[in-house]
C-alpha positions in Angstrom: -18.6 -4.1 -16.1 -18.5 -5.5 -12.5 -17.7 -3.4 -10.4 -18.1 -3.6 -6.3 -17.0 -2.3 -3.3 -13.6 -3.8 -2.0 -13.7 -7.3 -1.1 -12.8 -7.1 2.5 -15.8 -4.9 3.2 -18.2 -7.6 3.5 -15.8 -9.4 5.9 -15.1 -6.5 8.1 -19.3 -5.8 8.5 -19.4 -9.5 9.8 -16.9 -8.7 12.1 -19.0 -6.1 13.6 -22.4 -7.7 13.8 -21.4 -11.5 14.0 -18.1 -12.8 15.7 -18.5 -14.8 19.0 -15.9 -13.0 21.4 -14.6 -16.1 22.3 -13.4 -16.1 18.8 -11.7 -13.0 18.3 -8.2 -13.2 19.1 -6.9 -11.3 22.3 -5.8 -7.8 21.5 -2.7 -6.3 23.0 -1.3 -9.7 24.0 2.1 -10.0 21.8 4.4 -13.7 21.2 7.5 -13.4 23.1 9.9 -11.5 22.0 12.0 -14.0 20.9 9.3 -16.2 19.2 9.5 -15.9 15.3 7.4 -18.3 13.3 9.6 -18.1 10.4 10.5 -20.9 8.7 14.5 -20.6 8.7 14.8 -21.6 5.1 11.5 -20.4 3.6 11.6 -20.4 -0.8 15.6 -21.6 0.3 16.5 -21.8 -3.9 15.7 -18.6 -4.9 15.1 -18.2 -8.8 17.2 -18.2 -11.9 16.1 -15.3 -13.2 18.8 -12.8 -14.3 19.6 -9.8 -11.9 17.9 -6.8 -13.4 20.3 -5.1 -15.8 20.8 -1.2 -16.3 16.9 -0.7 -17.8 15.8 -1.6 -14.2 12.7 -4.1 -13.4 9.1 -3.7 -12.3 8.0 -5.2 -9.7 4.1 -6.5 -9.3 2.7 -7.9 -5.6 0.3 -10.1 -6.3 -1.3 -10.5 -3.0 -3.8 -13.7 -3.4 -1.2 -16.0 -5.0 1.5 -15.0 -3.3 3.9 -14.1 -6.1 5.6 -10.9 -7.5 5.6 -10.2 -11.1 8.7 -9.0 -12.3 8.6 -7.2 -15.7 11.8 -5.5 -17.5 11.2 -1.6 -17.4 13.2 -1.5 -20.9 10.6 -3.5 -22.7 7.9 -1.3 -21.9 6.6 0.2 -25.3 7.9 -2.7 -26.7 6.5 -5.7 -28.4 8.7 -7.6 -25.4 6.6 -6.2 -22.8 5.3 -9.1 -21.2 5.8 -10.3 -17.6 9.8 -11.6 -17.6 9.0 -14.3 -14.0 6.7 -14.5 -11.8 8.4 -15.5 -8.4 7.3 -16.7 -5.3 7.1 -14.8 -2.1 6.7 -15.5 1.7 7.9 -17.7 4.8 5.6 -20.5 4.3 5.6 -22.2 1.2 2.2 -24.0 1.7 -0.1 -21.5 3.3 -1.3 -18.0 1.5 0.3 -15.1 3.1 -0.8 -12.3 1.2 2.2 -10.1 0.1 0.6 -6.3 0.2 2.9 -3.6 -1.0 6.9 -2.8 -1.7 10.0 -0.6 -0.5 12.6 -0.4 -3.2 16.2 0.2 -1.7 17.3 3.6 -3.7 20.8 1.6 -4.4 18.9 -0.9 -5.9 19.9 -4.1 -4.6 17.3 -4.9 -1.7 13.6 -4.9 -1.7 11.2 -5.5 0.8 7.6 -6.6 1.2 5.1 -6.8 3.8 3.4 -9.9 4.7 -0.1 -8.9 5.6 -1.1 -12.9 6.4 -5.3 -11.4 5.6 -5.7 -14.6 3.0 -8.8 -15.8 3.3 -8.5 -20.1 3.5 -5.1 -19.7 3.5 -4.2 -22.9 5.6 -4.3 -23.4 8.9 -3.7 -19.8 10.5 -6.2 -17.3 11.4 -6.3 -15.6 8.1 -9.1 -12.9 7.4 -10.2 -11.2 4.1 -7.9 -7.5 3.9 -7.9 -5.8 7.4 -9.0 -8.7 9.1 -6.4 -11.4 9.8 -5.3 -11.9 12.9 -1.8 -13.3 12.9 0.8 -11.1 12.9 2.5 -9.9 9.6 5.9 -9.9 8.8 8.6 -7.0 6.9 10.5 -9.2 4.3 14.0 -8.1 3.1 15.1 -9.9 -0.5 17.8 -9.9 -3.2 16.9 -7.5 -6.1 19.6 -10.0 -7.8 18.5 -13.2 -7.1 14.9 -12.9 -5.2 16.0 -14.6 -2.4 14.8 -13.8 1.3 18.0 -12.6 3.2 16.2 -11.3 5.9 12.7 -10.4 7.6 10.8 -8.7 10.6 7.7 -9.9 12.8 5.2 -6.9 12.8 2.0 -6.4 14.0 -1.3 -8.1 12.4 -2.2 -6.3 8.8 0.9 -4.5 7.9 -0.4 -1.8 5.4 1.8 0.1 3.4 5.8 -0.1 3.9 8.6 2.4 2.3 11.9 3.5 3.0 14.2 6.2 3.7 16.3 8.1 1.2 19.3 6.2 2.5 18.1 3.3 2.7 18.8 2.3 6.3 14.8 2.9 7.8 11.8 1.1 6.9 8.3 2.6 7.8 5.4 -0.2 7.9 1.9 0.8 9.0 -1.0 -1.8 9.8 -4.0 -1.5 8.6 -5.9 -3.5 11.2 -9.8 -3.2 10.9 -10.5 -6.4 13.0 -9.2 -4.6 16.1 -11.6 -1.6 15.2 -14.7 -4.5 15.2 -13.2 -6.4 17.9 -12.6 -3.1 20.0 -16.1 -1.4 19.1 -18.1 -5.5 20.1 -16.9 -5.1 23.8 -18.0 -0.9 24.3 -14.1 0.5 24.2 -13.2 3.6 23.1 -11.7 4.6 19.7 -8.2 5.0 22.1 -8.5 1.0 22.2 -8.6 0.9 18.1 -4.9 2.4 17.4 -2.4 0.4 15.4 0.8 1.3 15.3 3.4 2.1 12.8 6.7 0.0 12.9 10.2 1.6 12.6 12.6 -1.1 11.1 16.0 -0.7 10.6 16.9 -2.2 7.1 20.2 -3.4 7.6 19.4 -5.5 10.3 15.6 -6.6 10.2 14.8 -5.2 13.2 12.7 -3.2 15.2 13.5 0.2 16.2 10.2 1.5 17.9 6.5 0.9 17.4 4.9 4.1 17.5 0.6 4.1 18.2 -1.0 6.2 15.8 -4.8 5.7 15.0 -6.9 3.5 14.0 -6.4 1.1 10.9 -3.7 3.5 9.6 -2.7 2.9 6.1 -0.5 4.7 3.2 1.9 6.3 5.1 4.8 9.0 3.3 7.7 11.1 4.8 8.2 15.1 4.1 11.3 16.1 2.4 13.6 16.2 5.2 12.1 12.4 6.6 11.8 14.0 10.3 7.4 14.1 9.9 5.6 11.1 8.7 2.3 11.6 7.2 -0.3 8.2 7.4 -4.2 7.7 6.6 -6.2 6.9 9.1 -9.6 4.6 8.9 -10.8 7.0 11.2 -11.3 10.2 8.8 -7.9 11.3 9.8 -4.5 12.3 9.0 -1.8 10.9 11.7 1.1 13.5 11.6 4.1 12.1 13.4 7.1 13.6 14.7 9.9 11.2 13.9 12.8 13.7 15.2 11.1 14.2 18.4 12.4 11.5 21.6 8.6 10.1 22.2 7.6 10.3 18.4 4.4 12.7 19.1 1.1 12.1 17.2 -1.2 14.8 16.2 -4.6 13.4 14.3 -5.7 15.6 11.9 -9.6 15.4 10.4 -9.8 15.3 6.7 -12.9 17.3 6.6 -15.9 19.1 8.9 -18.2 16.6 10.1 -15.8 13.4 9.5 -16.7 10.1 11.4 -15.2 7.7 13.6 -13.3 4.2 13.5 -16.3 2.5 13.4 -18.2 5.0 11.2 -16.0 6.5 8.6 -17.7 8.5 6.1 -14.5 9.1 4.0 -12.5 6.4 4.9 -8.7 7.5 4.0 -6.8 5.0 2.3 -3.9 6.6 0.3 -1.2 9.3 0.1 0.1 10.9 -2.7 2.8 13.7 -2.0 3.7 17.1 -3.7 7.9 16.6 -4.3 7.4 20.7 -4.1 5.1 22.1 -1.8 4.8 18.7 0.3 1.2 19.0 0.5 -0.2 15.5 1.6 -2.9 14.5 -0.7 -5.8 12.2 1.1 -7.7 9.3 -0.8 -10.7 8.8 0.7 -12.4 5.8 -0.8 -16.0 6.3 0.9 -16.4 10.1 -0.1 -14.6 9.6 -3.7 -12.9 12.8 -2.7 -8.9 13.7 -2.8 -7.9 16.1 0.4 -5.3 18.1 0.7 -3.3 18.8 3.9 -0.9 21.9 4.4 1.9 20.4 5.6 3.3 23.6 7.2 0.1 24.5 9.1 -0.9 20.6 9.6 -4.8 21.8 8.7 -6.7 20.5 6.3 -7.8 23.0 3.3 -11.4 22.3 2.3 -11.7 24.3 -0.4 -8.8 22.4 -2.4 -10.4 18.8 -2.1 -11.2 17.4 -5.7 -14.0 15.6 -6.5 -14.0 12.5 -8.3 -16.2 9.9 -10.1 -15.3 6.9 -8.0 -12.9 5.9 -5.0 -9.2 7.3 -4.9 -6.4 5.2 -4.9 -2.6 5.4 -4.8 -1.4 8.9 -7.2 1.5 10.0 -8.4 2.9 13.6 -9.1 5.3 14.8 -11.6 8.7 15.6 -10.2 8.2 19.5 -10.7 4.7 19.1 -8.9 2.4 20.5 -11.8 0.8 17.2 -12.5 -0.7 14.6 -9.9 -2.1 11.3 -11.9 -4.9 10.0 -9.8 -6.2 6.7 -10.8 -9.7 6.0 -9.4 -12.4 2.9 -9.6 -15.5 1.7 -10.3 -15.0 4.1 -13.5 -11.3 2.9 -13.6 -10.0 5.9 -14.9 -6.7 7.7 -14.8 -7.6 11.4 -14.0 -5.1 14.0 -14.7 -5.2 16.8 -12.0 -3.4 20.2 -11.7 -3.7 20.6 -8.3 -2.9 24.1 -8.1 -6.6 24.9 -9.5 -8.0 21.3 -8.5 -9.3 20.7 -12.2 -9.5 17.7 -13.4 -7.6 18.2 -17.0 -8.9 15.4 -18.6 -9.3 11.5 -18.1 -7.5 8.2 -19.8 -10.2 5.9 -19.8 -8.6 2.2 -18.5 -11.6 -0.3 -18.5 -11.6 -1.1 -22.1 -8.2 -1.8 -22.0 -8.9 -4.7 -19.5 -8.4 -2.3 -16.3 -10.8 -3.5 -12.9 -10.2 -2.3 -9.8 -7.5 0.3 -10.1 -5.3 0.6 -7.7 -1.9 2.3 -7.8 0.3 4.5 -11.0 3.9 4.7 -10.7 5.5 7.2 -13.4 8.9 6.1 -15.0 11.6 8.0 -14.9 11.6 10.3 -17.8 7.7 10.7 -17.0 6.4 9.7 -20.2 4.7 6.7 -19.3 2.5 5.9 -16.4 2.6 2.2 -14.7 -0.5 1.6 -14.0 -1.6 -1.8 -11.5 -5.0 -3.2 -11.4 -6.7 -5.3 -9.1 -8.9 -7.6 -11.3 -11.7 -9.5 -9.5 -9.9 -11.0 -7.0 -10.1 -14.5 -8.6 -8.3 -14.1 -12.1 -5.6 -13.0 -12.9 -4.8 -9.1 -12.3 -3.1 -6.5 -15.0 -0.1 -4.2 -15.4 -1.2 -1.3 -17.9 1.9 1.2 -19.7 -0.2 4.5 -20.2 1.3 7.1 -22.6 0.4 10.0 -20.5 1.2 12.7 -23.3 -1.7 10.8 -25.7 -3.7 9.3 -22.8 -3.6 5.7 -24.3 -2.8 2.7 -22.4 0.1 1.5 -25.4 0.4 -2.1 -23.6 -0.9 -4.7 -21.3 0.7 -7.7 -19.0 -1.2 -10.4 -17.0 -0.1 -10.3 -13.8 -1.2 -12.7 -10.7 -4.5 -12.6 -8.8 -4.9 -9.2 -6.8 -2.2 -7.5 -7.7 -1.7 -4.3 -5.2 1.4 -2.4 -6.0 3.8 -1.1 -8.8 7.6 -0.2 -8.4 10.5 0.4 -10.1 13.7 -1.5 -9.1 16.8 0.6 -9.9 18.9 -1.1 -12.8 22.4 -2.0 -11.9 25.5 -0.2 -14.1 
């Protein structure tokens, strides 16, 4: 099987070694504040598809065709489970955006998607493969009933990962901005001069609240139980712990382990966050080391002797709800390992390849638990795949074609 590092690598090393500065686009300089390059009726008739009923819907990103797959949660296990629509997403209806990642509302009745505008040859703006572009990206607010765009947010360049508050009111959208890291590091500034920021959006309104500087190329980002810390990873071989309850939102940047690198020099390079519902320990994917770290949420340090080890890079987990289980997929073996991570063990593995599995990227659990939803990747060129994994006989019991780079799985709350 193919396997390779992620696609935006490459891109990211030219960056460093081969951009003219007099093409790079200007850091720090930001449109007016009242210049929004939305289109004002972008995708303007919507879809016929019907609104998701009580089962609840699935919802697929498929970030090089810009598309979501929608799937009906009810048919999973089912002969029916096949993709139900696949629906467009974006502002511009003739240039690639790159749609990368989704916030469910917990009523059910929004969603929203980030715009990440990293699409290489997509059209006429500066687009860049992931990490890399350098226009800036956009918060999108749609209709779970009738996928249309009632709403959106300009952002920073490369949003990253977006979710929302229990009550639906606050979005959380990090950016995941690698080119300023090579752009930065070309003309000899500090790692200061790397930090992205991660944008508070209220959700009513599609609009800003605060942009808070964190680190460099922060990523997955996830809130502790009470939503007053926000936990992100960092390029840089850090955790970024925010204070959200605090006036000036203060950062503390925590290592994820003894000799870590820099922006320009990660040797772990975290990229995901999965989150104990119990303890709220913050569990670090770092793609470079293949290793899952663990931070102590109460004593913000990092506890070595709990990192796991795996075979290939960690992705985007998911824990049981009474925190005895975390399901961590993980590539170039693209495998589902089951961890109990108060030992650290790896249990045992569902194998995912030979069920048509490349490039693993994220498992979302259904609601009673008994199935894993597992998203993968594909070779950036076909199309990707949605996986149902019965996690009590470790089998992958059914497959859907999705569209090309598919990059997150969530469930959409079925309407009563």
């Amino acid at each position: 099987m193919n396997h390779r590092a992620p696609w935006w690598m490459p891109a990211l090393a030219l960056l460093m070694t081969g951009c003219d500065e007099n093409s790079a686009r200007v850091v720090g300089v930001t449109p007016p504040e009242g210049l929004d390059y939305a289109h004002e009726e972008p995708w303007a008739e919507g879809t016929f598809i019907p609104p998701p009923g009580p089962g609840g819907r699935i919802l697929v990103t498929n970030s090089l065709d810009d598309t979501l797959s929608l799937v009906e949660l009810n048919t999973v296990g089912t002969p029916g489970f096949r993709e139900l629509a696949r629906v467009p997403v974006g502002l511009n209806p003739v240039e690639l955006e790159g749609p990368h990642h989704t916030a469910v509302s917990p009523a059910g009745d929004f969603y929203y998607v980030g715009i990440s505008n990293y699409v290489p040859g997509g059209g006429s703006g500066p687009h860049g493969a992931h990490g890399t572009g350098a226009d800036d990206g956009y918060c999108l607010k749609l209709d779970a009933r009738d996928n249309r765009l009632v709403g959106s947010a300009r952002v920073n360049p490369n949003p990253g990962d977006v979710i929302i508050s229990a009550d639906g009111n606050t979005l959380y959208q990090t950016h995941f901005d690698t080119l300023k890291i090579a752009e930065m590091a070309r003309q000899g500034r500090p790692e200061s001069d790397m930090n992205a920021n991660l944008a508070i959006i209220d959700a009513r309104t599609m609009t800003r609240k605060a942009m808070v500087e964190v680190c460099p190329a922060p990523h997955a980002v996830r809130l502790s139980a009470d939503e007053r810390t926000a936990y992100i990873a960092c390029w840089s071989d850090e955790v970024a712990i925010v204070d959200l309850a605090e006036a000036n939102t203060p950062v503390t940047r925590v290592k994820v382990a003894a000799g870590s690198g820099g922006a320009v020099a990660p040797r772990h390079q975290p990229y995901a966050l999965t989150q104990s519902p119990t303890t709220g320990e913050v569990w670090v994917s770092s793609m470079a080391s293949r290793q899952v770290h663990v931070l102590n949420p109460q004593t913000r340090t990092m506890m070595p002797e709990r990192a796991v080890p795996l075979r290939g890079p960690p992705m985007f987990g998911a824990f049981t709800a009474d925190g005895r289980t975390l399901y961590m997929p993980y590539q170039l073996v693209d495998a589902l390992a089951v961890i109990d991570p108060e030992t650290g063990t790896v249990l045992r593995e569902v194998q995912l390849a030979d069920a048509g599995c490349l490039n693993v990227h994220q498992v979302t659990l259904t609601p009673d638990e008994r199935i894993g939803l597992v998203v993968c990747e594909g070779d950036h060129v076909g199309p990707g795949t949605l996986h149902a994994v019965d996690l009590t006989e470790g089998t992958v019991m059914g497959t859907v074609e999705v569209g090309i780079f598919p990059d997150s799985v969530s469930i959409l709350r079925g309407q009563p």
